[in-house]
C-alpha positions in Angstrom: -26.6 24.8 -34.2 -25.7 28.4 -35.5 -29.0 29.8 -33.9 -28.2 33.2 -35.8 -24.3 33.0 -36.0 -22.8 33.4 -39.5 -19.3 32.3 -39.1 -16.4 34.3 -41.0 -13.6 31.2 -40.4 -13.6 27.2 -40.7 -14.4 25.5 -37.7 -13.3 21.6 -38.4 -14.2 19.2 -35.5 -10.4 19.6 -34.1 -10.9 23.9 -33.8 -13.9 23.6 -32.4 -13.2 21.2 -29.7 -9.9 23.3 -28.7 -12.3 26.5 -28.6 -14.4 24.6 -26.2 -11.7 23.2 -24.6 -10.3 26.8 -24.0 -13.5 28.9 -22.8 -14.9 26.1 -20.8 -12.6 23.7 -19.5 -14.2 20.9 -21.2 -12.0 18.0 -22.6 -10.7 18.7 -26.3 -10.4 14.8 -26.9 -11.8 13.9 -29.9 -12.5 10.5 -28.3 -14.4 11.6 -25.1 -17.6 11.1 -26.2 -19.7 9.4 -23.3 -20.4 11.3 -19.8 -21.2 14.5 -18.7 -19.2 17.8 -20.0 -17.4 19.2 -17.5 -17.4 23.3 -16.8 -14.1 24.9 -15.4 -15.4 27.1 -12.7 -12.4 29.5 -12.9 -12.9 30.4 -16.4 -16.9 31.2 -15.1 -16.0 33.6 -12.8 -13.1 35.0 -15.4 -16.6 35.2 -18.0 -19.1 36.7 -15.7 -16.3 39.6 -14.6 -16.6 40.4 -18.2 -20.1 40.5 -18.4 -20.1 42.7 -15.3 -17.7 44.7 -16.7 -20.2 45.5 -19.7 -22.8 45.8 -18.0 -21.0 48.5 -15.6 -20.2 50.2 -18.7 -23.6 50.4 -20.4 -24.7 51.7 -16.7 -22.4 54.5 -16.7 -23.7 55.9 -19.9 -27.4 55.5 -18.9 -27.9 53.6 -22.0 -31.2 51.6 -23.0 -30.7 47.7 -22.9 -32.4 44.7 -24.2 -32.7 41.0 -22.5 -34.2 38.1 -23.7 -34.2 34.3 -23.3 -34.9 31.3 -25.1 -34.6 29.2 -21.2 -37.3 31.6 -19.2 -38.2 28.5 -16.6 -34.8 27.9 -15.8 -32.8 31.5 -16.3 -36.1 34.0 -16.4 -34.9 34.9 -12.5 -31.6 35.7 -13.2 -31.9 38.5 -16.2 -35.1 39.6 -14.0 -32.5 40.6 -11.7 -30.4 42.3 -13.8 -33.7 44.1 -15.8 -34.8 45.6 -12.6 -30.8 46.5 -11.4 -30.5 48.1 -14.6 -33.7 50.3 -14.3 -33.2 51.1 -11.0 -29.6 52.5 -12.0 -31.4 54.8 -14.3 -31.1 52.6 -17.9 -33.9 51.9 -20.3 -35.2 48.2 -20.4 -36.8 47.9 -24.0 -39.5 46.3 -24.5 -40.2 46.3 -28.3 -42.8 44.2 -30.4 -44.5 43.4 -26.9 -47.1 40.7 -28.0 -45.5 40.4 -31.9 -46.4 37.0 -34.0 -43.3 34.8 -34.6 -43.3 32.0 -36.7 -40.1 29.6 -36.1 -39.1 26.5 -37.5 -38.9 23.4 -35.1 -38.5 20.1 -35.4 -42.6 19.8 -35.2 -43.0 22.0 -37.7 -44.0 26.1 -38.0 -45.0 26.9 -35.0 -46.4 30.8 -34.5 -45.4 32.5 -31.0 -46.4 35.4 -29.4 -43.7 37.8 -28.0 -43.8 38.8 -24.5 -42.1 40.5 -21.5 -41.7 39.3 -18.4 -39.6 41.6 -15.5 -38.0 43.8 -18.7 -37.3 39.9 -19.9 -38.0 39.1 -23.5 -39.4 35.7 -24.3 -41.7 33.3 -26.3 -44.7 32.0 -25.5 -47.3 29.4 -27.0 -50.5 31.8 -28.3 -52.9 29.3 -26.0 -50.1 30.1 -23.0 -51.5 33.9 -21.8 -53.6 32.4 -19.8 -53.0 33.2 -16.1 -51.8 29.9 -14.3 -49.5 28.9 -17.7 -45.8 28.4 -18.3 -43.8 31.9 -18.6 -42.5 30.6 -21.9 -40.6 28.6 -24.2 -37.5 26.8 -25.4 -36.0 28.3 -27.8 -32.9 28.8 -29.8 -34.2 30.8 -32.8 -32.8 34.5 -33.6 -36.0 35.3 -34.7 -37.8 36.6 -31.8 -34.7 39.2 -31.1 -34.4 40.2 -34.9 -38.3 41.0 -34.6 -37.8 43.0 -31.6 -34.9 44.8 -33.0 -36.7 45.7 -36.5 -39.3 46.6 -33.9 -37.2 49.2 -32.3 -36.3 50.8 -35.4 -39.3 51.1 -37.3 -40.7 53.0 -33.9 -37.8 55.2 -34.3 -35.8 53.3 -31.7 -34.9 53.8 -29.2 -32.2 50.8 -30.0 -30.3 48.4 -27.5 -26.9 49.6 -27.0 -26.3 45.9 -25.5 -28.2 42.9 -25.6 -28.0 40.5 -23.2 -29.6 36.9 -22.6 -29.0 33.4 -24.7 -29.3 31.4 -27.4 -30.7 33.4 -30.6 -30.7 36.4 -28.9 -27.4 37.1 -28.2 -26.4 35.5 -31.9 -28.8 37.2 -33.7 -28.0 40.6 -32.1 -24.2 40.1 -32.6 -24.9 39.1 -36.1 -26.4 42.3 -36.7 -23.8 44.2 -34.8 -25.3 45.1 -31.6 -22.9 44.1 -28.5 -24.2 41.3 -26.9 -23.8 39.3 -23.6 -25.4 36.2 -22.4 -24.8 32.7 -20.6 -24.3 29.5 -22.5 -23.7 26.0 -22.3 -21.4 23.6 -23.6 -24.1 22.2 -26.2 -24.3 25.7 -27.3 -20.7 26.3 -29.1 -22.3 28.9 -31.5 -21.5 32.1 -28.5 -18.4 31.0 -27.9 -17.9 30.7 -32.2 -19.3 34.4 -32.3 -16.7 35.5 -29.2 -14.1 34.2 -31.1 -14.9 35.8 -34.0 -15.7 39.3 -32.3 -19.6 39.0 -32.9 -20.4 38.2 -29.4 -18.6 40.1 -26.5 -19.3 38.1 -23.8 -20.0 34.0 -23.1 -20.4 33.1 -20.1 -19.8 29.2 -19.6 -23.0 27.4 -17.4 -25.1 25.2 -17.1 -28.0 26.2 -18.1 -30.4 23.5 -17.3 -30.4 23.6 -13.2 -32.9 24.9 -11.0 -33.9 28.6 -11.3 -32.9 29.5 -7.6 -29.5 27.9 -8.5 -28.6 31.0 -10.3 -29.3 33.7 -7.5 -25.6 33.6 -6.7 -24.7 34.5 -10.1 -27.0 37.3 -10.1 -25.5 38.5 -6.8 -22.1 38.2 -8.2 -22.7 40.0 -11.1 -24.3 42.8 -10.2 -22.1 43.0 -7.0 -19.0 43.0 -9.8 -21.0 45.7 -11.8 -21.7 48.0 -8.7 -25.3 47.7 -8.9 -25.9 45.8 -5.8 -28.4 47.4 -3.5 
């Protein structure tokens, strides 16, 4: 899946294996195809000092941010903890197009979702799901929600994210429209590590992003400790 990635070069089967291969540790045979992917922890750590790095910077220049996710009941925790780091530390957390129609394509159809916040955290929600007691959100890989909050932004007069960070379509889409953008992904999701490749996306973070919530405190902790933004 692209999910908002356009890409510039010709990524056969073999190129796109080796990318993997590279960034996540993941076998580049052709012929592995049965069992569970394998993530390099080393290369992690190397990925999330990056992100920190980023992060750092956008914190030194008081700059307003953006963070979104198309996984809120498994990673929802983790940019929450960066959102309120990130206020704290004296950047805007955007919150455009709060409560914004977006219709996306699935495999069930057009479905229309409403566009919340959650924390500072961007995210998707069935319309019949604002009742108190629902799910925070949806899966979803679409760009659409972050090009909606973006077009948002700008129609108001901004003020515009000078980094996006998050998953899925929403660090693609933003990348594809030339904001920097951050965000964790998996090894079914080769379209960040594609966009990092090609300079679209600054910074993929290689996880697993289907664990339990609590399983990425540490990662929180780590990053904002690399970032100097622990309390």
């Amino acid at each position: 899946m692209l999910i908002g990635i356009d890409p510039e070069w010709s990524w056969g089967q073999g190129e796109l294996l080796a990318l993997m291969a590279e960034k996540c540790g993941v076998s580049a045979d052709p012929r592995h195809t049965s069992g569970p992917d394998v993530i390099d922890p080393e290369r992690t750590l190397a990925a999330l000092d990056a992100f920190a790095e980023r992060i750092r910077s956008v914190v030194g220049r008081g700059a307003p941010v953006l963070l979104g996710t198309g996984h809120p009941h498994r990673l929802l925790g983790f940019y929450g903890g960066l959102a309120d780091a990130l206020s704290a530390a004296g950047c805007e957390v955007l919150t455009p197009a709060q409560g914004r129609c977006v219709d996306i394509l699935t495999r069930f159809g057009l479905r229309t979702y409403h566009l919340d916040y959650v924390r500072g955290v961007a995210l998707v929600r069935e319309p019949e799901a604002e009742r108190p007691g629902c799910e925070p959100g949806v899966h979803s890989h679409s760009p659409l929600p972050v090009r909606v909050a973006l077009a948002a932004a700008a129609d108001a007069g901004g003020p515009l994210p000078e980094l996006v960070i998050g998953d899925h379509g929403w660090v693609c889409g933003a990348g594809q429209l030339g904001f920097e953008a951050i965000g964790l992904a998996d090894t079914d999701d080769p379209a960040l590590f594609v966009g990092e490749a090609e300079g679209v996306v600054s910074v993929a973070v290689p996880v697993d992003d289907a664990v339990r919530s609590d399983y990425y405190r540490p990662l929180t902790r780590y990053v904002l400790n690399r970032a100097c933004l622990s309390q």
